[in-house]
C-alpha positions in Angstrom: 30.9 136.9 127.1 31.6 134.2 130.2 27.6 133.3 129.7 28.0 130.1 130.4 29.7 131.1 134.2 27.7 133.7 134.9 24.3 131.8 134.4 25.8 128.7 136.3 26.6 131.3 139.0 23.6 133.7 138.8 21.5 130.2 139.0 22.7 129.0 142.2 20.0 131.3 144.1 17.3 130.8 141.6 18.0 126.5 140.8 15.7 126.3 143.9 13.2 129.1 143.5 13.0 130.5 147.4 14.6 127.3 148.9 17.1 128.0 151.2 20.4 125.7 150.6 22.4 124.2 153.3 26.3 124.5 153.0 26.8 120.7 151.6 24.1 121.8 149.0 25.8 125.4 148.3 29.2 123.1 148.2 28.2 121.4 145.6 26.7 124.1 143.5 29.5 126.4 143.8 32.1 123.1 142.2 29.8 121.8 140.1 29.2 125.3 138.4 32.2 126.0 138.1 34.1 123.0 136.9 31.3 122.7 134.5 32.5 126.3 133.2 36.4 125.3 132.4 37.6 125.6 136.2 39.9 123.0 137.8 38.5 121.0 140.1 41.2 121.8 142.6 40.3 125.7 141.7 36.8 125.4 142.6 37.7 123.7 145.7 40.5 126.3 146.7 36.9 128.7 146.0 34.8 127.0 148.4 37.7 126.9 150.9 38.0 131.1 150.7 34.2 130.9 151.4 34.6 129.4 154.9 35.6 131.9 157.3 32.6 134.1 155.8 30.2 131.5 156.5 31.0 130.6 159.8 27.9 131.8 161.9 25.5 131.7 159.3 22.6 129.8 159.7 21.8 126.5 158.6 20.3 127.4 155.8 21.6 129.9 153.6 19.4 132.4 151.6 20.8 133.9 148.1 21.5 137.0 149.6 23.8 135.2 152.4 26.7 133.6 149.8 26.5 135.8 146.9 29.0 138.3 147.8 30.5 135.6 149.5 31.2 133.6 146.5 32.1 137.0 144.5 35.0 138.0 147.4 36.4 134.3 147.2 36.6 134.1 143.8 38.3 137.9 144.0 40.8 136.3 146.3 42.4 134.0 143.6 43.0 137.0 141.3 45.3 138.6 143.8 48.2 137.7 141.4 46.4 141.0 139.8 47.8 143.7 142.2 50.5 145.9 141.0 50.3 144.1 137.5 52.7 146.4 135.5 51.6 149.0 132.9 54.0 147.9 129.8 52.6 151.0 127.7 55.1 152.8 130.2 58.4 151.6 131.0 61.9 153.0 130.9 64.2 150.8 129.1 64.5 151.4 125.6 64.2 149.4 123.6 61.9 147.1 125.8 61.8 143.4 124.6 58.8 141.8 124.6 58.5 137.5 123.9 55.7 136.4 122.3 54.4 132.9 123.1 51.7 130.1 122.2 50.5 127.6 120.2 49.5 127.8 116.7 46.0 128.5 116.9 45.5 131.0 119.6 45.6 134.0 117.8 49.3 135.1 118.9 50.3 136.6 115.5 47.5 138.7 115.4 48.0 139.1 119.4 51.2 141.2 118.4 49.6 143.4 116.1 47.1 144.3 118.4 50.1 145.4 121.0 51.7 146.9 118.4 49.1 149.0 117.5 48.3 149.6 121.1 52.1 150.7 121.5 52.1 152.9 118.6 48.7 154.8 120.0 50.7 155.9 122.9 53.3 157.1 120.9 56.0 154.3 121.4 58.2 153.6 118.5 58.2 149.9 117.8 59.8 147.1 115.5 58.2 143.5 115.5 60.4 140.2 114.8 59.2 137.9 112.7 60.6 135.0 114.7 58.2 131.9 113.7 60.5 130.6 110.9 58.8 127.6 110.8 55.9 128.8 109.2 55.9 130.6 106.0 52.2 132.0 106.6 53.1 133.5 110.0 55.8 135.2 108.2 53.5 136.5 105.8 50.6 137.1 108.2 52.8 139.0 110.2 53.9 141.3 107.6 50.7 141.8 106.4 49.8 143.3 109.9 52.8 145.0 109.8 51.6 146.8 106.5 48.2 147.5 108.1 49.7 149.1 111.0 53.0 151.2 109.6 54.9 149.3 111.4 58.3 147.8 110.6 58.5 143.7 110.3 61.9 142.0 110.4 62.3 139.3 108.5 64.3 136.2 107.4 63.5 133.2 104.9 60.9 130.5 105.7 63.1 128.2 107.3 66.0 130.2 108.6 67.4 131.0 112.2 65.0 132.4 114.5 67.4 133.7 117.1 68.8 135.4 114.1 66.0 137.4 113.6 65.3 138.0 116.7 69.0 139.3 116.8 68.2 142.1 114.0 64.9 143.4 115.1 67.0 144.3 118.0 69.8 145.6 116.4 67.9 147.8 114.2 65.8 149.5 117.4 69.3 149.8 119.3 70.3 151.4 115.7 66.7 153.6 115.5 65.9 154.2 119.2 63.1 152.6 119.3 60.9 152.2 122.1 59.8 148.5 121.8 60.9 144.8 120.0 58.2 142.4 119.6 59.0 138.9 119.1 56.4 136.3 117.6 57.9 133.1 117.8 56.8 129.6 116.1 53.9 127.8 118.1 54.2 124.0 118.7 56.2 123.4 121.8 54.4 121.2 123.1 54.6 118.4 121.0 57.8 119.4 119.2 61.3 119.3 121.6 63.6 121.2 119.0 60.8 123.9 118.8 61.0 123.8 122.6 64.9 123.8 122.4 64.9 126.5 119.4 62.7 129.2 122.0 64.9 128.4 124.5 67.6 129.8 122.3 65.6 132.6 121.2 65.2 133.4 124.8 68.8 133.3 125.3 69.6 135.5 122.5 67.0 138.0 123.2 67.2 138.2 126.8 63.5 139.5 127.0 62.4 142.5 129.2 59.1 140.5 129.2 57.8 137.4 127.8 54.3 137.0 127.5 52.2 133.6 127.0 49.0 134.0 124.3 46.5 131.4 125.7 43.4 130.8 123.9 40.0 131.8 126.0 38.1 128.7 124.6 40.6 126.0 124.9 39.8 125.1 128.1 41.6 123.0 131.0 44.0 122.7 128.1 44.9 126.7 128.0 46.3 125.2 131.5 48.1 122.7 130.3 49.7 124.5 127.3 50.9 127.4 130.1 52.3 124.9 132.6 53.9 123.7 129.2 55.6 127.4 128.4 55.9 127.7 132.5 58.2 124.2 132.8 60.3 125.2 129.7 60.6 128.3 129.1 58.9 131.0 131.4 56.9 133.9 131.1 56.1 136.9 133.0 52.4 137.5 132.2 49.5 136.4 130.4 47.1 137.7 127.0 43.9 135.5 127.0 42.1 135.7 123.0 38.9 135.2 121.4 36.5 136.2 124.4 34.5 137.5 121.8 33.8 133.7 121.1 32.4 131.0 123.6 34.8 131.3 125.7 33.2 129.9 129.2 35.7 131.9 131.4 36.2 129.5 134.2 40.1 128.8 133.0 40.4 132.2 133.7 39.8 131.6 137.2 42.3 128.4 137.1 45.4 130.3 135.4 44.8 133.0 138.4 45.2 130.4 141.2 47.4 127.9 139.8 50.1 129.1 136.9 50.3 132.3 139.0 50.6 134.9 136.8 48.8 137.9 136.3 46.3 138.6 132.8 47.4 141.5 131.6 45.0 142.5 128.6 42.4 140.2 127.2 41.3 140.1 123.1 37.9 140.8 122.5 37.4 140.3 118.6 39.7 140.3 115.7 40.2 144.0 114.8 43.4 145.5 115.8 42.1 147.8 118.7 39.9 144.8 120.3 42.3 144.5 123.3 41.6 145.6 126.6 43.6 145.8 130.1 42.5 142.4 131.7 40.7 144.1 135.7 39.5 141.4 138.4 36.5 143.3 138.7 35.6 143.0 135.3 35.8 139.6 135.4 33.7 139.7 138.3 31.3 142.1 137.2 30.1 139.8 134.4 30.3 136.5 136.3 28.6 137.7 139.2 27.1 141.4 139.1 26.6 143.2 142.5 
């Protein structure tokens, strides 16, 4: 997991051997590693710039154990969007409406299982909206999971209202008391403006307690670009990243923490229902760049 980072990182003392670096040479290590790992370019930089006021004084020539913790605190810095991330396992308002969003293709169908299943472990009640119309297999996959789990699936006709849908799985948790309403929804906005227009409605109908954007681990700078998509049109609250069980180089990570803004609040670590984990800072950080 985040190889690729964490031995661009970890290399920066050893590329070298003992050879002391200078700051234009540390500079450049520190951008080039990370860009090279799925960071922005205006990321890394913002990194380097946290590193300044630590370096001040320092000599000339820096020696691995001079920047190390350096680089680690800067890159801690950008994840302050992290702090008082909420817990959504306990909240008051029942039922709690939760918006799924992403594009086909990062794993948000399954995504919602997982949740679910995580929701039901802590005793929550929970109904799940089958809300992508436009597919018939997310329909299908989603009741399968819904089978799986023992958890009820609303659903409508390939093709039909998604709103509508939407509009049940609510009603029938109002009707139930149930603790939670999860919402898949379909997954090409950004290429498709009455998809964009239809979620927009959804949204409206809805009226989410939370909506959460799936973004895909290994897509790189373009997990940016499809959350500035969902950020311009529609809005979300928070942030799953999938498939870091693949190659997932981690550096976007870094990138949707400084520039969309808003805090990771669990991460997907394989393909079973229970591999999803709180996302922690330190975590990150700890595999990146160990103490």
């Amino acid at each position: 997991m985040f190889d690729s980072l964490k031995k661009k990182l970890g290399g920066i003392p050893k590329s070298d051997s003992e050879k002391k670096l200078t700051k234009s040479e540390l500079e450049a290590k520190v951008i080039e590693s990370l860009v090279e790992s799925d960071t922005s370019f205006e990321t890394a930089e913002e990194v380097w710039k946290r590193m300044q006021p630590a370096l001040e004084g320092k000599s000339k020539k820096l020696a691995p154990g001079d920047y190390t913790g350096i680089l680690r605190n800067a890159i801690s810095g950008i994840f302050e969007v992290q702090k008082g991330v909420m817990d959504i396992t306990a909240v008051d308002k029942k039922p709690y409406v939760i918006l799924f969003l992403g594009i086909n293709g990062t794993g948000k169908t399954t995504t919602i299982a997982k949740v679910a299943k995580l929701l039901k472990d802590h005793g929550k009640r929970v109904v799940i909206a089958a809300s992508d119309t436009f597919r018939a297999g997310a329909i299908e996959q989603i009741s399968i999971w819904g089978e799986k789990l023992g958890i009820t699936v609303i659903k409508h006709q390939h093709g039909s209202d998604p709103s509508a849908v939407a509009y049940d799985a609510i009603s029938h948790a109002v009707a139930r008391k149930l603790d939670y309403v999860l919402i898949d929804t379909a997954g090409r906005m950004q290429t498709n403006k009455n998809l964009i227009e239809e979620m927009k409605k959804i949204r409206r109908v809805s009226k989410p307690d939370h909506t959460i954007a799936v973004i895909d681990a290994i897509a790189g700078q373009d997990a940016i670009n499809q959350a500035r998509t969902f950020m311009q049109e529609v809005s979300f609250d928070s942030i799953i990243v999938t498939k870091l069980d693949t190659d997932a180089k981690g550096g976007s990570m870094i990138t949707m923490a400084a520039e969309i803004k808003k805090p990771i609040l669990y991460v997907c670590t394989g393909q079973e229902p229970d591999d999803i984990m709180p996302f922690s800072s330190e975590w990150f950080l700890d595999r990146i760049l160990p103490k």
